[in-house]
N, C-alpha and C positions, 0 to 999 in steps of 0.2 A: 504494500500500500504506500504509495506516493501522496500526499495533503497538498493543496493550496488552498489559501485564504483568499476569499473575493468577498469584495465589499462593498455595499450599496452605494448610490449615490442621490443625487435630490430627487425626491418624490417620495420617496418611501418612508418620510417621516408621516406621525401620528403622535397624536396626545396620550400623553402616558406608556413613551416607550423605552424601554429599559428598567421599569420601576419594580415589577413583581423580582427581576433582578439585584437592584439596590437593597432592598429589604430581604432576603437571602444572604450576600456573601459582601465580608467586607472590602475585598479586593476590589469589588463594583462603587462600592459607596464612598471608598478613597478616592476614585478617579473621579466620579461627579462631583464631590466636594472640593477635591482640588479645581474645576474648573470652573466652581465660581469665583474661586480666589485669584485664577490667572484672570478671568475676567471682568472680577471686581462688579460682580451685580447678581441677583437671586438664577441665576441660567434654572439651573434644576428646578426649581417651583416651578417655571415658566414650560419646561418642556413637560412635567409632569401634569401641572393643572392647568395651563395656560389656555390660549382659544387656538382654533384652526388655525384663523386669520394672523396671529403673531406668530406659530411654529413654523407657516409656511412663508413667513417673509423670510431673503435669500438670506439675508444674515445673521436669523435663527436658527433657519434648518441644517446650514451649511456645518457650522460648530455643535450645533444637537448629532445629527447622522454622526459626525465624528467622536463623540465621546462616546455614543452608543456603542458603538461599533469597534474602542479601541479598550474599552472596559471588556466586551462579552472579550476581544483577544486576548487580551490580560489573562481573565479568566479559563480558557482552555489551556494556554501556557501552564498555567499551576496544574491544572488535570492530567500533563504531559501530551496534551496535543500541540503539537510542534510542525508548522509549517515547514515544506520548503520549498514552495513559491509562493507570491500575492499576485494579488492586482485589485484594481478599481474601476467601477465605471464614472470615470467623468471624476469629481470632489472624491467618491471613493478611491481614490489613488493617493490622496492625502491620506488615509489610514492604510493603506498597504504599506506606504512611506515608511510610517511609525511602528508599522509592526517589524518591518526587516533592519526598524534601527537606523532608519537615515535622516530623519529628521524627528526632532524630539516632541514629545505631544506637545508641550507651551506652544513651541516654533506652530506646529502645524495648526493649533487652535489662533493664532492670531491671524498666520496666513490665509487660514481659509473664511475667516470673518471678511478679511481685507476685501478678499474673492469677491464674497457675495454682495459686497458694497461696491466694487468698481464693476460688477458685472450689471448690476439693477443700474447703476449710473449712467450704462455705455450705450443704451436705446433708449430715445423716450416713450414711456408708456405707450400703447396700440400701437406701436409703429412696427412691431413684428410679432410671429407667434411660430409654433411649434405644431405637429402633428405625425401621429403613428400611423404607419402606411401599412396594413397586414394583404399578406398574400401576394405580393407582386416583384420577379424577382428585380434584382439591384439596378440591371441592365436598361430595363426599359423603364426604371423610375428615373435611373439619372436623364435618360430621356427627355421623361417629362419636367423634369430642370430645367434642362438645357432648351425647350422650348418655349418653358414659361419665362426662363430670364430675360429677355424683351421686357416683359415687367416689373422689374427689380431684380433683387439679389432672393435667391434660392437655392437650397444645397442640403447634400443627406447630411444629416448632421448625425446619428448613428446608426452603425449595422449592427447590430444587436445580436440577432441567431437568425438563421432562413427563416423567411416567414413575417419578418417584423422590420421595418426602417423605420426610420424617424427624419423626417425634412425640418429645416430652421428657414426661416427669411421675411422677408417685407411681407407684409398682409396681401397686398394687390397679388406679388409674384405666389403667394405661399396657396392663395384661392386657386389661382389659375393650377396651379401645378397638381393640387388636391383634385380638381375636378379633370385633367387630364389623368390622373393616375386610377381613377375609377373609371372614366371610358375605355383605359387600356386594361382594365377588368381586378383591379384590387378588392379584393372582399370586404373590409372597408376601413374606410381612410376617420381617425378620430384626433381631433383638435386637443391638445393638450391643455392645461392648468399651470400654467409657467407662468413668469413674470418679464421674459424677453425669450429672443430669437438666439440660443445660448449655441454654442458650436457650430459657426458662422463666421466669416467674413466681417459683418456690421458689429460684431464684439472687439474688433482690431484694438482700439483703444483699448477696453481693458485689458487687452491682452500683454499691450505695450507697457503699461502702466504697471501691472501684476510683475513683469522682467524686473523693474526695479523694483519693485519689491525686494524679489527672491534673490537679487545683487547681495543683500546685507543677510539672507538669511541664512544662518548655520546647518549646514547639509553635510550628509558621510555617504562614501559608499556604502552601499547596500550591503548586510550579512549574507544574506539571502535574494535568489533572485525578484525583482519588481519589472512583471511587464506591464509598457506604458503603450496608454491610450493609440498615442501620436503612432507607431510605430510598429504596432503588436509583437515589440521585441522586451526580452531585457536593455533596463538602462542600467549602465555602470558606473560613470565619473557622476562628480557632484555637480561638475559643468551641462553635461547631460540632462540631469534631472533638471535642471533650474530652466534648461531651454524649451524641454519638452513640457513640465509643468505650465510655462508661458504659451506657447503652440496650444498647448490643447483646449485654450478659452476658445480659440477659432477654428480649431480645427474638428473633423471626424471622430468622433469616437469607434475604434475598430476593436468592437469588445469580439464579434466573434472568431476575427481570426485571432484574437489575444488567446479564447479559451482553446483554439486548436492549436497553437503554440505548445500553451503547456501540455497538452495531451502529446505531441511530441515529442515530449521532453518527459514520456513519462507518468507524467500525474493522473492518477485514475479515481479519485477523488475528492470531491470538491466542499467546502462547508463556506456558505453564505454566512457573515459573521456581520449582524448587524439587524436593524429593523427590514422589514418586509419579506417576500420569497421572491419577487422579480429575478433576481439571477439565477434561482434554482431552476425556473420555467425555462428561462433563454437555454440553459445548460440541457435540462432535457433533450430541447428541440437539436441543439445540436450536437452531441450524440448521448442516444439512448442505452449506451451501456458503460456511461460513466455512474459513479458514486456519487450522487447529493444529499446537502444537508444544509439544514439552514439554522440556526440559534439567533433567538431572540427574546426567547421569555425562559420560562422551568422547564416546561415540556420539549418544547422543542433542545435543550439544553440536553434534558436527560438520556431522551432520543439518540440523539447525536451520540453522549458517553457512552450509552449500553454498548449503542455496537461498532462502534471503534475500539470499545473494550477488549468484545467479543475476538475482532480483530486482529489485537496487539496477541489476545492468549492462542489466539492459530497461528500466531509469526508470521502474519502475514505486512510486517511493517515493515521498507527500506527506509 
């Protein structure tokens, strides 16, 4: 048995996530407590009892998904589940970061606050949106891009697993491209719940703005390998990570050839480590006879332990 850790990214927040956790295991309620003190305000009340409307602004959910998600890894590390690889979709690549040890949770909880503040910044409100494109393959969606850009700026902005894209751009280009992609027979095209046109072109600025950022940010190489968005390779240097961290506000995210990477490399099981099961799904779809698992609350927690347990006492662990 080969592990990677793969980690959510925005959407998959919810109210009251991580908490049946916190009240469980101190190792969980050290790390939320510590991030209200890096951030100097109630975060944890707010994620625990807070409203939709404030866990889904970018610069809530961005540092919520992240401490979810680098607590529950905390947490399997003490159970000896020990990755050896990550990855992230999108912000979730800031907690693969932290888990392979390259940049340190403070770093990554300020960094990705930053994120979410220069990414809401870099479009004005309606001036773009987002949309999952099911059933239609990649070829004739860029297609329907490349046809609607006459209209503005439009682009897949993720390949997710077969079966699933995701387009970013201008409203006017983002309609037209939606409505060619169901003539050319998508089974159906759904408008997402974002707050901009995110992995994209029209994010350039934050993109630019994020580079300096991550100029001054303290970064290592990786323990462990971290394949990145940009690239669906490992990245290595800290120069690396800082460029491709910057790239990826506008760029593709290429989660599924990221998971066929590491199947290459090996890995034949996977545990979603953080809120929601969206990656568990993607992984299914693309291939049905890897190992999924997803933690996020007790159950799914114990789940996961039994039979990795089970696992470790068949020797079936590299």
């Amino acid at each position: 048995m080969k592990i990677a850790f793969i980690f959510p990214g925005q959407g998959a927040q919810y109210v009251g996530m991580g908490k049946e956790l916190y009240n469980h295991y101190p190792i969980i309620r050290k790390i939320f407590d510590n991030t209200d003190q890096i951030l100097n305000e109630k975060f944890v009340e707010l994620i625990f009892n807070g409203t939709n409307d404030n866990i889904k602004r970018t610069e809530n959910t961005q540092p919520g998904i992240l401490m979810v998600s680098i607590a529950i890894s905390e947490l399997l590390k003490t159970e000896g589940i020990i990755p050896a690889m990550t990855a992230g979709l999108s912000l979730g690549e800031y907690s693969a970061l932290v888990a392979a040890k390259s940049i340190s949770y403070d770093e990554a909880l300020h960094l990705v606050r930053k994120r979410g503040q220069l990414m809401n910044m870099a479009v004005p409100a309606g001036k773009g949106m987002m949309a999952a494109v099911l059933g239609l393959d990649k070829e004739i969606l860029l297609s329907c891009c490349q046809k609607a850009s006459e209209y503005g700026t439009v682009t897949i902005a993720n390949y997710n697993c077969p079966g699933q894209l995701v387009l970013s751009g201008e409203v006017t280009a983002m309609n037209k491209a939606c409505q060619l992609a169901k003539e050319a027979g998508a089974r159906r095209v759904v408008p997402l719940q974002v707050s901009g046109p995110f992995h994209s072109p029209l994010l350039e600025s934050a993109g630019n703005a994020l580079a300096a950022e991550l100029v001054n940010a303290v970064i290592h190489e990786p323990e462990i390998p971290v394949v990145s968005n940009v690239t669906a390779r490992p990245v290595h240097t800290c120069e690396d990570i800082r460029k491709m961290l910057a790239q990826q506000v506008t760029h593709s995210v290429r989660w599924e050839d990221s998971m066929r990477y590491m199947l290459s490399q090996g890995v034949d099981t996977f545990i979603e480590v953080g809120p929601g099961k969206t990656l568990s799904g993607f992984m299914k779809k693309i291939d049905i006879h890897a190992t999924v698992y997803n933690v996020e609350d007790l159950n799914s927690l114990y789940i996961t332990l039994e039979s990795i347990t089970k696992e470790l006492e068949a020797g079936l662990w590299t």
